[in-house]
TORMARDO-34979 format. One record per residue (C-alpha): residue in one letter; x, y, z. Coordinates in pm, 1 decimal. Example, Ala and Ser with C-alpha at 12.3 -4.5 7.8 and 13.67 -1.06 7.14 Angstrom:
2
@aa->a, x->1230.0, y->-450.0, z->780.0
@aa->s, x->1367.0, y->-106.0, z->714.0
//
This chain:
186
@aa->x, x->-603.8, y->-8953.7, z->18503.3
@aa->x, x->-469.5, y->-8647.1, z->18318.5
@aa->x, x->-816.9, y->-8639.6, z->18122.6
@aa->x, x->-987.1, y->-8619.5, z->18447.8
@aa->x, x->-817.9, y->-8374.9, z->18566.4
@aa->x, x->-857.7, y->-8164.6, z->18228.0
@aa->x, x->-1252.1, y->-8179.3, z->18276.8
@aa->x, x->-1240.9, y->-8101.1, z->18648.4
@aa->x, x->-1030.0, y->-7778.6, z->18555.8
@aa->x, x->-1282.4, y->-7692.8, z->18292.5
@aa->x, x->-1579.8, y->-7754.3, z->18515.7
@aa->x, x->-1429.9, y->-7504.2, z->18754.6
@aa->x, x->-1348.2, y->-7263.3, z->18476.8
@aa->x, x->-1691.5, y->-7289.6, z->18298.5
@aa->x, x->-1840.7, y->-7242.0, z->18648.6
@aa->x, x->-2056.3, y->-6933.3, z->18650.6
@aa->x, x->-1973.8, y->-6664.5, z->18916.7
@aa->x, x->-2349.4, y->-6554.4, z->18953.5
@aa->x, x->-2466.7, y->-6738.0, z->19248.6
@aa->x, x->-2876.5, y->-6815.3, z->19049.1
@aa->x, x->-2671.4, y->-6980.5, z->18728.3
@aa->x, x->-2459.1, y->-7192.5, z->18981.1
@aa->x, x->-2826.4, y->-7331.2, z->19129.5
@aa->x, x->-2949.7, y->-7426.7, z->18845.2
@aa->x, x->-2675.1, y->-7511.2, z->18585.2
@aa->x, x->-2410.4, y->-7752.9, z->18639.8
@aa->x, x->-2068.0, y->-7704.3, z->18503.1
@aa->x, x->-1989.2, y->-8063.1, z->18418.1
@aa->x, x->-2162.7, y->-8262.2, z->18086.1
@aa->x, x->-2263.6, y->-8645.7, z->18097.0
@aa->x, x->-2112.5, y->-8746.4, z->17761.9
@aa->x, x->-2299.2, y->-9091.8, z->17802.4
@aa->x, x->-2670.3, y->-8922.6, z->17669.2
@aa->x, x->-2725.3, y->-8914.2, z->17299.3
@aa->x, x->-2850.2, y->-8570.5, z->17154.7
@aa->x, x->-2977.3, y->-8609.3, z->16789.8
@aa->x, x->-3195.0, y->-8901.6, z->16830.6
@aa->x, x->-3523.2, y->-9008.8, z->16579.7
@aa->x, x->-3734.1, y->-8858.7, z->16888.8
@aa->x, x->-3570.0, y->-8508.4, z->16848.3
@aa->x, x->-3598.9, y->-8498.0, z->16478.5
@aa->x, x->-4000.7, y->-8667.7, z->16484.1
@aa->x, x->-4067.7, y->-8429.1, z->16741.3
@aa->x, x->-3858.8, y->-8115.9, z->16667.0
@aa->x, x->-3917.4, y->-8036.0, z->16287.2
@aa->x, x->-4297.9, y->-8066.4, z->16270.1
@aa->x, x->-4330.9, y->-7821.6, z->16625.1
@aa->x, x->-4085.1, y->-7552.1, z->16417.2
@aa->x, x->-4249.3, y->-7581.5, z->16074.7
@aa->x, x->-4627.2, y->-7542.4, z->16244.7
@aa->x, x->-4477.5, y->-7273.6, z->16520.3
@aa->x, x->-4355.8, y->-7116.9, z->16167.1
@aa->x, x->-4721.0, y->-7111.6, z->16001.5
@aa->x, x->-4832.8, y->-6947.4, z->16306.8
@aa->x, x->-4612.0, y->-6663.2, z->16342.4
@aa->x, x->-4611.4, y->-6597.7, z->16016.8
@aa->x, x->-4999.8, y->-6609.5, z->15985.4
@aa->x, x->-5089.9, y->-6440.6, z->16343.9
@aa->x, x->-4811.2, y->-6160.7, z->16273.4
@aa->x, x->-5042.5, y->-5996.5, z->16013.7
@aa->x, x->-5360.2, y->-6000.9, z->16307.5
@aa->x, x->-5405.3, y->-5753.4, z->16558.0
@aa->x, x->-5431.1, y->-5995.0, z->16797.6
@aa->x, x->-5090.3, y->-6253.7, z->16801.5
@aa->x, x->-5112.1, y->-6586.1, z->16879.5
@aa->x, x->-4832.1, y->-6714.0, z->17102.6
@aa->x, x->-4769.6, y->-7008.8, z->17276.9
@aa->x, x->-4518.9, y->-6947.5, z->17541.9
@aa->x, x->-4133.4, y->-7153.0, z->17549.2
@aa->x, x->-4260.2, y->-7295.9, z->17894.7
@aa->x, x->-4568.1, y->-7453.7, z->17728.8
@aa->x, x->-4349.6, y->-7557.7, z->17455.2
@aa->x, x->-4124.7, y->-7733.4, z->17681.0
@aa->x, x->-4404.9, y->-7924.4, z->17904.7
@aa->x, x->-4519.0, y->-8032.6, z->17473.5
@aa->x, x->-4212.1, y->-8167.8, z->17425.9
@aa->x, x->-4151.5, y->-8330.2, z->17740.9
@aa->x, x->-4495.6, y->-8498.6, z->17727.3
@aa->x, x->-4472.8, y->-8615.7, z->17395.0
@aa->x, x->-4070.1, y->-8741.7, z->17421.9
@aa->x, x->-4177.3, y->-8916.8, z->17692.8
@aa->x, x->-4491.6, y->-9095.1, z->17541.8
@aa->x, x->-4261.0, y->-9192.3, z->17193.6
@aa->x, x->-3979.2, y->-9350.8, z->17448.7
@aa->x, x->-4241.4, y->-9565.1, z->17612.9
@aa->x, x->-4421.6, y->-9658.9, z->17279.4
@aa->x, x->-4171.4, y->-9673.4, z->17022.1
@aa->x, x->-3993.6, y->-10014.1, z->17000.5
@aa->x, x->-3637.8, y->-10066.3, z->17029.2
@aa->x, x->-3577.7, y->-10133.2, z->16658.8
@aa->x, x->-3245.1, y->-10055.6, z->16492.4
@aa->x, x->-3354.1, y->-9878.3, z->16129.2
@aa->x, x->-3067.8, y->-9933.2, z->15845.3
@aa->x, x->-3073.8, y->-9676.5, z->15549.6
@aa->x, x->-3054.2, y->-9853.5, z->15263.0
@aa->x, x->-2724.8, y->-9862.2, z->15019.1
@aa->x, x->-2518.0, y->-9711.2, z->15372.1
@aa->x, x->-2397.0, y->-9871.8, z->15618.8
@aa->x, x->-2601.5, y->-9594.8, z->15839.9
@aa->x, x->-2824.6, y->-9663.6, z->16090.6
@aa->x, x->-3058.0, y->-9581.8, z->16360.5
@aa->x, x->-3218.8, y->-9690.3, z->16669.0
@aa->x, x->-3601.4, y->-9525.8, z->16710.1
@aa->x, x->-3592.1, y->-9571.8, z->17092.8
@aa->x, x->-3221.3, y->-9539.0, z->17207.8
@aa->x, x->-3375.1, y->-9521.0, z->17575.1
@aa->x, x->-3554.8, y->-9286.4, z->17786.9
@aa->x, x->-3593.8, y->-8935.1, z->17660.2
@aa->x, x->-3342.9, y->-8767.0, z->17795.9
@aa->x, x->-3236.3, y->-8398.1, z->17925.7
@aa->x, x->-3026.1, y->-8314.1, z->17635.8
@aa->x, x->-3271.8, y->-8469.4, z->17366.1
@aa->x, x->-3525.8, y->-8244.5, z->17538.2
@aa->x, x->-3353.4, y->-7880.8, z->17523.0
@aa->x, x->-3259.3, y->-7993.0, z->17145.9
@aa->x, x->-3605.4, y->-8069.9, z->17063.0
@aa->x, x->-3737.5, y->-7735.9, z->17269.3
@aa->x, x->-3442.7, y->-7497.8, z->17054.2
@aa->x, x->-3556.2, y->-7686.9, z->16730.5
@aa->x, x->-3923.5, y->-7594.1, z->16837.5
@aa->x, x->-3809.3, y->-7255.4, z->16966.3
@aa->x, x->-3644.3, y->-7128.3, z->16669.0
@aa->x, x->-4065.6, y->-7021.6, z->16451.5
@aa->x, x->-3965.0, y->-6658.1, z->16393.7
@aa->x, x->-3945.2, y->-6532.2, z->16055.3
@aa->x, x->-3683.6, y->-6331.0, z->15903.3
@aa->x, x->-3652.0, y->-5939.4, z->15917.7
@aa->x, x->-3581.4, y->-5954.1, z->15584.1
@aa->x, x->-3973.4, y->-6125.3, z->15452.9
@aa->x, x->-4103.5, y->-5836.7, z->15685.9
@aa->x, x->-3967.0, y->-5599.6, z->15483.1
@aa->x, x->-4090.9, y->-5786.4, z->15146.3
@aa->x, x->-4435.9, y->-5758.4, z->15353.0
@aa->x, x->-4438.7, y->-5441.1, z->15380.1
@aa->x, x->-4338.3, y->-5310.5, z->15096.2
@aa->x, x->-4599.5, y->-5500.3, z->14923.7
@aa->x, x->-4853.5, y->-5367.5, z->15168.3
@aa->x, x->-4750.8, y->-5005.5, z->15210.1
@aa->x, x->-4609.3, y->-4912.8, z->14915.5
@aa->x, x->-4751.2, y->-5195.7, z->14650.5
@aa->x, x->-4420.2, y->-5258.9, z->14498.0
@aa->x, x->-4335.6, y->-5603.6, z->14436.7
@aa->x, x->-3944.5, y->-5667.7, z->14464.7
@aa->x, x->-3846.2, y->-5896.5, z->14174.2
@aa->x, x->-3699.6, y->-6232.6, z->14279.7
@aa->x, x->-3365.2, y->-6255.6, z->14296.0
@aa->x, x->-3346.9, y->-5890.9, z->14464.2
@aa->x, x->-3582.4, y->-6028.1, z->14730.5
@aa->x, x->-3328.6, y->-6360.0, z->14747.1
@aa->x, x->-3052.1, y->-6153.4, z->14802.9
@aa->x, x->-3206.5, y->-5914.4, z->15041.6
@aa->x, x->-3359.5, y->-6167.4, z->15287.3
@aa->x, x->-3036.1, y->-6368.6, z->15232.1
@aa->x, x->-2769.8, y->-6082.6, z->15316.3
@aa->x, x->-2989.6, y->-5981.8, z->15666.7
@aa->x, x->-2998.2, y->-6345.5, z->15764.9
@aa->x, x->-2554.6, y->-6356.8, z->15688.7
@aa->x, x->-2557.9, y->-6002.8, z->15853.9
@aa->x, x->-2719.5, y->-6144.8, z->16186.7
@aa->x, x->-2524.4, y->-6439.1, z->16238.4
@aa->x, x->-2218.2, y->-6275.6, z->16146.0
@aa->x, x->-2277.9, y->-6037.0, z->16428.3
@aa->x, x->-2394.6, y->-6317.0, z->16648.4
@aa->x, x->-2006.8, y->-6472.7, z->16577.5
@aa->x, x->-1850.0, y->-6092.9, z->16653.6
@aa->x, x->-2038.9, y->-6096.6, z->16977.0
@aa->x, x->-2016.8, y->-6468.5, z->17059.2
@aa->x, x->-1707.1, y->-6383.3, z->17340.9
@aa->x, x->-1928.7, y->-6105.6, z->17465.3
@aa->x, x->-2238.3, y->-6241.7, z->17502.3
@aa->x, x->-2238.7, y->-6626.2, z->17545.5
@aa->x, x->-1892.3, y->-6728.9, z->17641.7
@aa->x, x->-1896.1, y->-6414.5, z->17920.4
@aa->x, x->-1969.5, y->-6597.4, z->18283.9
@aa->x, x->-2074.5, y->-6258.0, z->18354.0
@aa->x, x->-2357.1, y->-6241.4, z->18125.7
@aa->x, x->-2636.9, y->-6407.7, z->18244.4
@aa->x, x->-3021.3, y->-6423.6, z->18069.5
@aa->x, x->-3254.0, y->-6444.5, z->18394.2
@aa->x, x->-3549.5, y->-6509.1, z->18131.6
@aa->x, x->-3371.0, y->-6832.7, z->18021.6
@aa->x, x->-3305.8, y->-6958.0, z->18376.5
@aa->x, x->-3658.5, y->-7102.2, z->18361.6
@aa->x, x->-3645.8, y->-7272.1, z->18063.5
@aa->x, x->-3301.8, y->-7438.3, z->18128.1
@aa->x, x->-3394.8, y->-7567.0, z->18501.4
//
């Protein structure tokens, strides 16, 4: 009883005060619906690593190639939905663990599907192989290896470190709101 009333409290606090969020987002979580599934990994990693090859190859044309996060999702959906029909409902032990699997725990569900869309949202390369880029193609210097490591390393640590500063500010705010990401998340 006390738990209930814990979540209940939380769902009102975690409640956004914008009235478009409130539409579209519920406050509450169903705990019963699995997230990292064989679906979201079969389907996630190979969308990332090709949306990878094509950033990184269309970002040196004139004219980009980009596929949109709204035709991304529809991919996704179409395809989760296609493995959880076809895929049996096998149980898949790794061998030596005691670990296991299933390849179809169910329907393909809502959280498996905004996983599976972040995993396939996430093809942008780092500022730091720009720079690499470009100072190879401006200034036809090559930057030695471990240099280059560090570089490309230390901007990747600088940006999440400021994405943990600004965490409070920016995500756990009710009051900041991302009207572009409304339509992905409904």
């Amino acid at each position: 009883m006390a738990d209930e009333e814990g979540d209940i409290f939380r769902s009102i606090l975690d409640d956004s005060p914008i009235e478009q969020v409130r539409l579209t987002v519920p406050p509450t979580d169903d705990k019963t619906l699995q997230v990292l599934t064989f679906r979201t990994w079969f389907i996630g990693i190979p969308i990332c690593i090709l949306g990878s090859v094509i950033a990184a190859l269309s970002s040196y044309r004139q004219q980009l190639f980009y596929l949109s996060q709204v035709c991304i999702n529809i991919i996704v959906l179409i395809v989760g939905k296609l493995m959880a029909n076809m895929l049996p409902n096998k149980v898949v032990r790794m061998p030596y663990t005691n670990w296991g699997f299933s390849l179809n725990p169910g329907p393909f569900n809502l959280k498996e599907h905004v996983v599976t869309t972040i995993l396939a949202g996430t093809e942008s390369a780092s500022a730091g192989f720009e720079i690499l880029s470009m100072s190879k193609i401006f200034y036809h210097k090559d930057i030695p290896l471990l240099p280059a490591m560090l570089l490309v390393l230390s901007i990747q640590f600088l940006g999440y470190g400021f994405a943990g500063i600004f965490t409070k500010l920016l995500v756990d705010s009710p009051y900041m709101w991302w009207p572009s990401t409304l339509v992905d998340v409904s």
